[in-house]
Structure formats: structure tokens, C-alpha cells
Steps between C-alpha positions, in 0.01 A plus 500: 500500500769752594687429152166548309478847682804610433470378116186763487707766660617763224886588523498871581825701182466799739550640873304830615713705732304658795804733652397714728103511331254613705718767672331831320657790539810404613613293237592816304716564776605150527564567135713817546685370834611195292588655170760772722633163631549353175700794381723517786516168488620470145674857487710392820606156393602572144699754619657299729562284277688779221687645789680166612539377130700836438671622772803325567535554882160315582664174325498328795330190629272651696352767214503177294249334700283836499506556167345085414267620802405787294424317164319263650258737700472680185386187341300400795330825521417516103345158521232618756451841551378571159250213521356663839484898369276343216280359740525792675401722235183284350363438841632156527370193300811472273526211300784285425549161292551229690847410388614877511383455854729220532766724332476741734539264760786304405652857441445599893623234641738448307607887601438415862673196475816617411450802745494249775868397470591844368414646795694246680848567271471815607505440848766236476700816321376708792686228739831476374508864452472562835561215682851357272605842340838393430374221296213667336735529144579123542136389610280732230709495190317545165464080458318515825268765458398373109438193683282637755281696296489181184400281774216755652348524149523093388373401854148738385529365159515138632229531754250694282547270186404183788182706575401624166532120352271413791249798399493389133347174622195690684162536380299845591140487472397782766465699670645744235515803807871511665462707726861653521660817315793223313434109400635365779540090543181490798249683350590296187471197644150547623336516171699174416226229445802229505646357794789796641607286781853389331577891381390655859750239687760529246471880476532505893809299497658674245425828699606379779857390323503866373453728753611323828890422395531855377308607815736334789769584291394865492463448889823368590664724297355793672518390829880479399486821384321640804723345718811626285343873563432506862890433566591816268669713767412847320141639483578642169620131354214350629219712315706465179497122515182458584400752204620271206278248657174664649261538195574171398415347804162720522451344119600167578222506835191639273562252197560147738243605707228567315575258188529217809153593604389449179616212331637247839198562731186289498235666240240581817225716392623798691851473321324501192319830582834692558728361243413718254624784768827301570556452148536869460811515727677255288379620178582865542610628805806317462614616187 
């Protein structure tokens, strides 16, 4: 009986995009709060991204890092942002085929993916910066740092093609609502009229392998770092240390915590209701 329904079910060639519907007047400020972000976003990082390619003096393992940070938020942020201001601007309902959905998705996490262990280079750099200076030529030569930044972007490529073969297999029937501003993998999944069990738990593990490594990683670094800081006998050295490494670490706390919340924690219905909210901080606060 339940194959005979599901053999009557139509497959749905299109998601509709409810955003931040329903909201009124304030989605044309919504609209304009977002679209400053998205300029500073993309005005920031790209020239970020010019000034480290061309100036000589910020060829250094540490503006290296930034500058793949930058690129990828600028890709990150053009693969979203756009998407939502649309909404935004038609009062929601935006539609999107079904396999650009799935574009757009292998796309993010394939982004966030490879921001995971990113962000954890960078704190490794962060480490023996401050914590084995005399070694930090040795330690972060160029071989190292290509092979940091290769291996953040093939560990997002790897996961993301997993999941996207996994997605392919999927039939959606309904409903054709997601109610989210971006096609995330959740909202996806629940107008899936085939069985989602196998993606969910490998999509959990796979997050899991993703952002808790580069997490205690992150961790241990810092606490090295912190530790490092406190025995700095001048005032002076102290705040200068700590300077390289602060807006990272205030980066590094809104992206794992809120992209944990999202994709490692039991779906309960009251998750569900705020990780649209969450997924803002991850989306574009960060970058």
C-alpha cells in the first residue's frame, strides 16, 4: 500500500522559498539591512584579497590564510545573499528548480566545509606564531600553508560530493514550501517522499567529522595561545598578541556554535523554529 501511494505521488521540478514572508513592512528593511551587508561584505573581502595579492610585505603566512578566508566568504556570501534579497524584494515565495536547489546546496557546504578546517589552519598559524616564534619560518613555510588551505577545500569537495550523490537518489513529492531564506539539506529533506534515513545519519557523521577535529584543534590551540599570553611580562606585548588572534577567535565562536546547533543537534521542533535565526550567524555575520 505505501509503494502504491508513493507511485501516485507527483515528483515536485521546483522549491518555493518562503524567506522571511509574512514579515510586512520590515522586509524592505530586512531588504536594505542585508543588501549594506552584502556590499561590505563583498567590497571588504575583495579588497582584501587585491591588497595581499599585491603588496609584498603582507606575503606572509598569516595574510595567506586571510586572503583564502576572503575568497571563500566572497563565494559563500554570493551563493546566498543574492538568493535572500530576491525574496526579500518580491515578498518571499521565490522559486527555485529542484536541482539548482541542490546546487546551491552542495555549493554551501561545500563553502562551509572547507571553512571548518580553514578556520582551524589559521589557528594552528596563530599557535606557532605565538607560542614557537623561533620556529614559525621552519613550521609555516609555503609547502605547509598550500597544504593547509588544498586540504581545507578537497575535505568540502569530498564531503559535499558524498551528500549530493546521496541527494540525487531522493524523490520530492511535497510539500513544495521550504520554509528557509537558502535550500538548506532539512527543509529539503522534508518534502522527500523517499526514505532520508541513510542521508540524515550519514550527513550527521560527516558533520560531525568536519567540524569537531577542526573545533578541538581550534581549542587547544587557543588555550595554548592563551596560556602563551598571560606569561607575557609587558602589558603592551600582551594586547599585541592577543590582537593578531582576537577577531578570529570571536569568528571561530559564532560559526562552530551556531552551525553545531544546526546540523549535530537532534531536529526537536523548537530547534527547527530558530534555525532559520541561527543560520543567519553563519551565513552572514561571519563574513
Amino acid at each position: 500500500m505505501a509503494e502504491t501511494e508513493q507511485e501516485n505521488q507527483t515528483d515536485i521540478v521546483a522549491f518555493h522559498l518562503l524567506g522571511f514572508a509574512g514579515l510586512g513592512d520590515l522586509q524592505v528593511l530586512l531588504f536594505c539591512l542585508f543588501l549594506l551587508i552584502y556590499l561590505v561584505t563583498m567590497v571588504g573581502n575583495i579588497l582584501i584579497i587585491l591588497l595581499v595579492a599585491t603588496d609584498p610585505q603582507l606575503h606572509t603566512p598569516m595574510y595567506f590564510f586571510l586572503g583564502n578566508l576572503s575568497c571563500l566568504e566572497t563565494c559563500y556570501s554570493s551563493n546566498i545573499l543574492p538568493m535572500m534579497l530576491a525574496n526579500l524584494l518580491y515578498g518571499g515565495w521565490t522559486t527555485v528548480s529542484v536541482t539548482g536547489c541542490m546546487v546551491q546546496y552542495y555549493f554551501f557546504g561545500l563553502l562551509a566545509a572547507s571553512e571548518c578546517c580553514l578556520l582551524a589552519a589559521m589557528s594552528y598559524d596563530r599557535y606557532i606564531a605565538i607560542c614557537k616564534p623561533l620556529h614559525y619560518t621552519t613550521l609555516m613555510n609555503d609547502t605547509v600553508c598550500f597544504q593547509l588551505v588544498g586540504g581545507s577545500w578537497i575535505s568540502g569537495l569530498v564531503l559535499m560530493t558524498i551528500v549530493l550523490y546521496l541527494m540525487q537518489q531522493l524523490k520530492f513529492c511535497g510539500p513544495s514550501e521550504i520554509n528557509h531564506f537558502f535550500c538548506d539539506l532539512n527543509p529539503m529533506l522534508k518534502a522527500a517522499c523517499s526514505d532520508t534515513q541513510l542521508i540524515e545519519l550519514v550527513t550527521i557523521l560527516l558533520s560531525a567529522m568536519c567540524i569537531l577535529p577542526p573545533l578541538f584543534l581550534t581549542l587547544a590551540s587557543y588555550i595554548f595561545i592563551i596560556s602563551t599570553i598571560m606569561r607575557i611580562p609587558s602589558i603592551s606585548g600582551r594586547k599585541k598578541a592577543f590582537s593578531t588572534c582576537s577577531s578570529h577567535l570571536m569568528v571561530v565562536s559564532i560559526f562552530y556554535g551556531s552551525i553545531m546547533i544546526v546540523y549535530m543537534l537532534p531536529k526537536t521542533d523548537r530547534l527547527r523554529e530558530i534555525n532559520k535565526v541561527l543560520s543567519l550567524f553563519y551565513t552572514i555575520l561571519t563574513p
